[in-house]
C-alpha positions, -999 to 999 in steps of 0.1 A, spaced: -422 -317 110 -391 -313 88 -380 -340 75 -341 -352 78 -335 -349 36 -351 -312 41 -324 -304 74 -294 -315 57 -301 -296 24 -307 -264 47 -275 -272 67 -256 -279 30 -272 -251 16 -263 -230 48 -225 -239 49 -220 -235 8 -235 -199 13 -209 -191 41 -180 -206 17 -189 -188 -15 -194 -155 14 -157 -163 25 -142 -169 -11 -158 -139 -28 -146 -120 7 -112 -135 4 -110 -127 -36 -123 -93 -36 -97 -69 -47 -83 -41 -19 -99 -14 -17 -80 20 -19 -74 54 -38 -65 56 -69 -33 71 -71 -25 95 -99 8 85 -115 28 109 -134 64 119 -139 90 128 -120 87 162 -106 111 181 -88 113 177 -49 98 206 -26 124 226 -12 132 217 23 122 246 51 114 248 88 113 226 117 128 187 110 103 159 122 124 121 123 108 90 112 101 69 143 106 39 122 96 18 149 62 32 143 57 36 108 51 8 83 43 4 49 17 -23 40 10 -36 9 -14 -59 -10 -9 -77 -42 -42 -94 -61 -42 -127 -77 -73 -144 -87 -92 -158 -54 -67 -147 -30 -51 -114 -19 -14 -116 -1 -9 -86 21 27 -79 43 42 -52 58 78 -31 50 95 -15 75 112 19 70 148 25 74 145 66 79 133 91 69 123 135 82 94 156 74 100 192 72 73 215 86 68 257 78 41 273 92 27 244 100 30 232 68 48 202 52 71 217 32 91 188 20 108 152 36 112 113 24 114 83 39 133 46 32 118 16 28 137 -15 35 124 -40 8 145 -68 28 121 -63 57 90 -73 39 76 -97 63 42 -115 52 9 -114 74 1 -148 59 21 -178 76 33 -213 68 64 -223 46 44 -213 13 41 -177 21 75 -173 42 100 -201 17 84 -196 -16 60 -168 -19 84 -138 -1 115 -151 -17 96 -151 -54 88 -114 -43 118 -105 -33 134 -117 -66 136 -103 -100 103 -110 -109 89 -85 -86 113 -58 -68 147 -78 -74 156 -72 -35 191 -77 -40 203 -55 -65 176 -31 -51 177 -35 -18 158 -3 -9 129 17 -23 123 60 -18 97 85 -13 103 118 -18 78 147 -11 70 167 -41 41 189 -29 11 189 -3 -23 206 -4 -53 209 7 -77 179 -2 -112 186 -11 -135 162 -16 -156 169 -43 -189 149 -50 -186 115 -47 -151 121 -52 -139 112 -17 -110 90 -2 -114 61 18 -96 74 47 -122 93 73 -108 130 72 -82 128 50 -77 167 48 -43 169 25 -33 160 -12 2 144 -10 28 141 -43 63 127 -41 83 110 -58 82 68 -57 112 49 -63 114 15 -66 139 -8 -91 154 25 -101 126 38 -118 109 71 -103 75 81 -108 54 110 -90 26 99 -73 -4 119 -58 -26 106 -32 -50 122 -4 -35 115 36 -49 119 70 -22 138 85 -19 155 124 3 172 142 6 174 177 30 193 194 60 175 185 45 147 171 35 142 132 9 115 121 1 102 87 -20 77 72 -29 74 31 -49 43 17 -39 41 -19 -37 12 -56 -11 19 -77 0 -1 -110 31 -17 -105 37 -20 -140 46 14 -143 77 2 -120 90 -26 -144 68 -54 -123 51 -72 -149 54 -106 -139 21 -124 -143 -2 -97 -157 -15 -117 -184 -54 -126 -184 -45 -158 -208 -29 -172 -173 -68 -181 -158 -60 -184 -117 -21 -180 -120 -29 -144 -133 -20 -116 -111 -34 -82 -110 -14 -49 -119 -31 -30 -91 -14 -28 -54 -24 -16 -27 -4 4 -5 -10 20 34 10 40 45 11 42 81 36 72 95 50 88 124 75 113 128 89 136 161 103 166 166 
């Protein structure tokens, strides 16, 4: 017969195990593609059939990575058309409204002091840059090669566009899920980018401890346009 020293060490032992579980959980870092970041290339040239952003049912979500703690939210899009050629994308953009980022995490920290320190210069300065861009560059065929795979199940193109945000433009190159049916188009990409290279350098310094914030993002895009 156990004894009750020997139940409550299990029952301590058992509850510190699901905490640590939950913490590391809670501290892990996104997972996502790495996008490649480049330059800014010239947009594709615009042909075909015009698909229009339902922006009632496309989102962009995003992640940022502190130490212990990940803070994800949502943007919505303002507008946006994908041109399709032979059934083809052969060029489009989209707007994101920075002034809708809405965070999944509630309470007065997150919605008083956390989105408005996001929204402010430290981060994407909201109001002197109220908006952020994506602009299609090129799309190809993605093949996964080796253990070279993405993390979204059949991701069957290679997208590259151009990424605006703060006034500085950089091409980006990610792999997508994307389906068209009949008159409907449907996109989804899973993807880290270092939002350094956009002039967002607030807190990436290691000497911080548990104020410092990681350089990687995470972004989903979630997208839907009609005919």
């Amino acid at each position: 017969m156990k004894s009750n020293f020997q139940m409550k060490s299990k029952t301590f032992l058992s509850a510190a195990f699901i905490a640590v579980t939950a913490f590391t959980s809670c501290s892990d870092a996104p997972k996502g593609d790495t996008a490649a970041i480049t330059d800014k290339q010239e947009t594709a040239a615009v042909t075909g059939q015009t698909f229009t952003v339902d922006t009632t049912e496309s989102s962009v979500y995003f992640n940022g990575h502190g130490v212990g703690k990940n803070h994800p939210g949502t943007f919505k899009l303002t507008g946006g058309n994908v041109a399709i050629a032979d059934d083809k994308i052969s060029g489009g953009e989209f707007t994101i409204n920075i002034a809708s980022m809405e965070m999944e995490e509630k309470g007065d920290m997150f919605e008083n002091k956390l989105r408005p320190h996001l929204l402010s210069g430290d981060f994407f300065d909201a109001a002197k840059f109220g908006t952020a861009k994506f602009e299609i560059t090129g799309v190809e065929p993605y093949n996964a090669a080796g253990s070279d795979t993405s993390i979204i199940a059949g991701a069957n193109f290679n997208v590259s566009g151009n990424l605006t945000i703060k006034d500085v433009t950089k091409n980006i190159t990610f792999p997508a899920k994307i389906d068209l049916d009949g008159n409907t188009l449907k996109a989804k990409a899973n993807f880290n980018i270092d939002r350094r290279q956009w002039n967002m350098n607030y807190g990436n310094d290691k000497s911080l401890g548990d104020k410092f914030i990681s350089e990687t993002v995470n972004l989903k895009l979630d997208l839907q346009a009609k005919q």
